[in-house]
C-alpha positions as CSV (number, residue, x, y, z in Angstrom):
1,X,-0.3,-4.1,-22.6
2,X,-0.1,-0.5,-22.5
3,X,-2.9,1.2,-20.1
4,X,-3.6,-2.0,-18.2
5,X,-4.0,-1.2,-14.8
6,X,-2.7,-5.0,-14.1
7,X,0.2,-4.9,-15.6
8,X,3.3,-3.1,-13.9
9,X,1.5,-3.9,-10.3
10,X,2.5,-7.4,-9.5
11,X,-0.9,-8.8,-10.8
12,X,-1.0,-11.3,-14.0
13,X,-4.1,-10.3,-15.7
14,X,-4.6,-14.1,-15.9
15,X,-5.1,-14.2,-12.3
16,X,-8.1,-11.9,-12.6
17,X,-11.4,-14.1,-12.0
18,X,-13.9,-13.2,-15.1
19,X,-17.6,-12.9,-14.1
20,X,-18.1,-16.3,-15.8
21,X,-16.0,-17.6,-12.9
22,X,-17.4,-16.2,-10.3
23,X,-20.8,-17.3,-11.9
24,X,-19.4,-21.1,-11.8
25,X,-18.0,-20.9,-8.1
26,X,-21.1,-19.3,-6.8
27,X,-23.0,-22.1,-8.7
28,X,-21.1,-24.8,-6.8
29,X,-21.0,-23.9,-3.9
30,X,-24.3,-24.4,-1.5
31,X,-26.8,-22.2,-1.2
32,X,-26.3,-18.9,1.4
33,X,-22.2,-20.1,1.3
34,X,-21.5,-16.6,-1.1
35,X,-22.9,-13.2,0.4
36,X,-23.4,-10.3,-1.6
37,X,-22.3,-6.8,0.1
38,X,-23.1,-3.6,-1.2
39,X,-22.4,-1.5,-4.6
40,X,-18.6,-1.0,-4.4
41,X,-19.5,2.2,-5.6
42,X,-21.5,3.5,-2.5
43,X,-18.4,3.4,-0.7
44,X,-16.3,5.6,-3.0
45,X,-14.1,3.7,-5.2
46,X,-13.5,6.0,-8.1
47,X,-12.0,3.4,-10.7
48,X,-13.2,-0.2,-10.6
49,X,-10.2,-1.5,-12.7
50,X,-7.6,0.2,-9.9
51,X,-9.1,-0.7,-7.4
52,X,-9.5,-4.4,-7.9
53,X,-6.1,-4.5,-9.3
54,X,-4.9,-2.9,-5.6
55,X,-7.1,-5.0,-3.9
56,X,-5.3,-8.2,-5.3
57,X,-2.1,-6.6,-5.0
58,X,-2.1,-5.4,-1.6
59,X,-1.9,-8.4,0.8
60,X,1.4,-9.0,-1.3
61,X,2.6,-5.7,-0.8
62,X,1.8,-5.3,3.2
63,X,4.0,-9.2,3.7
64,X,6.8,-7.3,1.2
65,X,6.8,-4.2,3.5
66,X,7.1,-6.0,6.5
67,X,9.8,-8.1,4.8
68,X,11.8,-4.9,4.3
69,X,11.0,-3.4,7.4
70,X,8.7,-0.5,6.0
71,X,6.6,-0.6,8.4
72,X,5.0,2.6,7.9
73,X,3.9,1.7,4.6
74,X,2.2,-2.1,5.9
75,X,0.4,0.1,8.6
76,X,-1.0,1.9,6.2
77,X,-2.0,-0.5,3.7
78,X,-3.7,-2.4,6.6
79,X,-5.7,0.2,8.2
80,X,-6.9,1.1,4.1
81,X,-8.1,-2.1,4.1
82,X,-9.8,-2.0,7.4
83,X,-11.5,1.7,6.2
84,X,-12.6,-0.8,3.5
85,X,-15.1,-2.9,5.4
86,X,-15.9,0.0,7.4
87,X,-17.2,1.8,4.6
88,X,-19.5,-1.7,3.4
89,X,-20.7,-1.7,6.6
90,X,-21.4,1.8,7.1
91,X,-22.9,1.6,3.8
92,X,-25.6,-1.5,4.5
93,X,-26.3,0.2,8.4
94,X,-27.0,3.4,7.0
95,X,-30.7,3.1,5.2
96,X,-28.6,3.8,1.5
97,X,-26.6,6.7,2.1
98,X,-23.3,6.5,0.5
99,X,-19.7,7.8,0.6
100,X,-19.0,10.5,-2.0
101,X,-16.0,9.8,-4.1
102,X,-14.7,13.1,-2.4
103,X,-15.4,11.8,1.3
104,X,-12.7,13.3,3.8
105,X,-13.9,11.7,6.6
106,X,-11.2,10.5,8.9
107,X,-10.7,7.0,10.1
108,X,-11.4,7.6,13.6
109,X,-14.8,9.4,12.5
110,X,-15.9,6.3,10.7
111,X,-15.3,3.8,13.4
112,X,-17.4,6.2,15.6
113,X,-19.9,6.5,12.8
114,X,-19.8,2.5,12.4
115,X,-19.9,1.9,16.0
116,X,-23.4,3.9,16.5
117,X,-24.5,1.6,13.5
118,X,-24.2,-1.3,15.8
119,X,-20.8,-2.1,15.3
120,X,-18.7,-4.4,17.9
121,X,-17.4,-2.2,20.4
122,X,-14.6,-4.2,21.2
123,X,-13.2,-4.6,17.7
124,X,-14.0,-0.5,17.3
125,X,-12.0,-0.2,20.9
126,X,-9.1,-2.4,18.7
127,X,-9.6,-0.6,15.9
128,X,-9.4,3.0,17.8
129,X,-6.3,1.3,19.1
130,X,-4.7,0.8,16.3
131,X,-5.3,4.4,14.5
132,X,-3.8,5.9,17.8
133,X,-0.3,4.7,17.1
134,X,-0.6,4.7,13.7
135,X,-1.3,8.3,13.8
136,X,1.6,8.5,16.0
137,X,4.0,6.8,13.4
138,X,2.8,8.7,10.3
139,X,2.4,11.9,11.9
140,X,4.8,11.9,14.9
141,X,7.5,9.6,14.4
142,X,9.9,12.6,13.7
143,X,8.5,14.4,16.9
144,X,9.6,11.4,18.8
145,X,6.2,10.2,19.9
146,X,7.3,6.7,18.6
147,X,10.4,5.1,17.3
148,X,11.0,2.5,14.2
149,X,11.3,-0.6,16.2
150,X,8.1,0.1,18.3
151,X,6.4,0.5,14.6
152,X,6.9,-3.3,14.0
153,X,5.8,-3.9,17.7
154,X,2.5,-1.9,15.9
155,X,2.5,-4.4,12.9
156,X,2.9,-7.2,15.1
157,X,0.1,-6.7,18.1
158,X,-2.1,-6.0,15.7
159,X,-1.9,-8.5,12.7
160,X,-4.9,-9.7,11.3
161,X,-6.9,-7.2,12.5
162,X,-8.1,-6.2,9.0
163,X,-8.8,-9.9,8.6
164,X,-11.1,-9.7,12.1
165,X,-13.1,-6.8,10.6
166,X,-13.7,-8.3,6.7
167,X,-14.8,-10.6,8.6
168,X,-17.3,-9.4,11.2
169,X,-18.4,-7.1,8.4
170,X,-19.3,-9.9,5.7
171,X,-21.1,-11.9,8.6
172,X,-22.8,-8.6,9.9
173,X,-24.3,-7.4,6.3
174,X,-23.7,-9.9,3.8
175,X,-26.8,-11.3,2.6
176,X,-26.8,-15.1,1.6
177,X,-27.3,-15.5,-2.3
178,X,-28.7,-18.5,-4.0
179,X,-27.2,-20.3,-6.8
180,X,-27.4,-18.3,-9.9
């Protein structure tokens, strides 16, 4: 279908959970199981559909980069999806100030920001980590401060760290919901 931002990126539209679904699994599951986080909205998504559509589609994207040894590109896409929770949290911490759609902030900045919030300073200290020598791949690799092979060391010592933070954020804002 022509203007679907589904189609073309990997994602069958049938994959896409309605609001009916998520309606039924909220209602069987128990009570406080589902947590609701904050407008996506607030955080600066500009375009709902895209951005769900790249939400789905990214995990599969960061295993094919790794597959095919673009490890720039899976750095990337996993330190996006870190910025993600950072921005919920920041979001729910920060007495309903938002993130304009045209928020330059850099990562670094909003780990600080999150971290006076309360954050877990050793998963910032991971986090800060992380951006360092990503910074170094994506803006220095051709200066020599890094070289391709220590890039998937990068991808390696810190998988799952995206994971650790959706995590620690849902648990650290998410507000239990009762059954609909």
């Amino acid at each position: 279908m022509k203007g679907d931002p589904l189609v073309g990126g990997g994602i069958d539209p049938k994959d896409i959970l309605t609001d009916a679904d998520m309606r039924e699994i909220v209602e069987k599951r128990p009570d406080g199981s589902v947590v609701v986080l904050p407008n996506v909205f607030t955080i600066g998504v500009t375009d709902l559909s895209k951005a769900v559509a790249n939400l789905i589609d990214g995990p599969k994207r960061t295993r094919h980069a790794m597959e095919h040894e673009c490890y720039l590109e899976a750095i990337s896409l996993k330190l996006q999806w870190a910025e993600l929770w950072l921005r919920l949290f920041w979001v729910a911490k920060n007495g309903g100030k938002i993130f304009e759609r045209n928020d330059k902030r850099t990562f670094g900045v909003i780990v600080h920001s999150c971290e006076e919030l309360g954050f877990d300073p050793s998963l910032a200290r991971q986090l800060r980590a992380f951006n360092e020598k990503r910074i170094d791949g994506v803006h220095k690799y051709l200066l020599g401060a890094i070289d391709y092979v220590e890039l998937k060391a990068v991808c390696d010592e810190y998988e799952g760290l995206e994971t650790l933070v959706m995590k620690y954020v849902a648990r650290q804002i998410g507000v239990p919901k009762k059954k609909l």
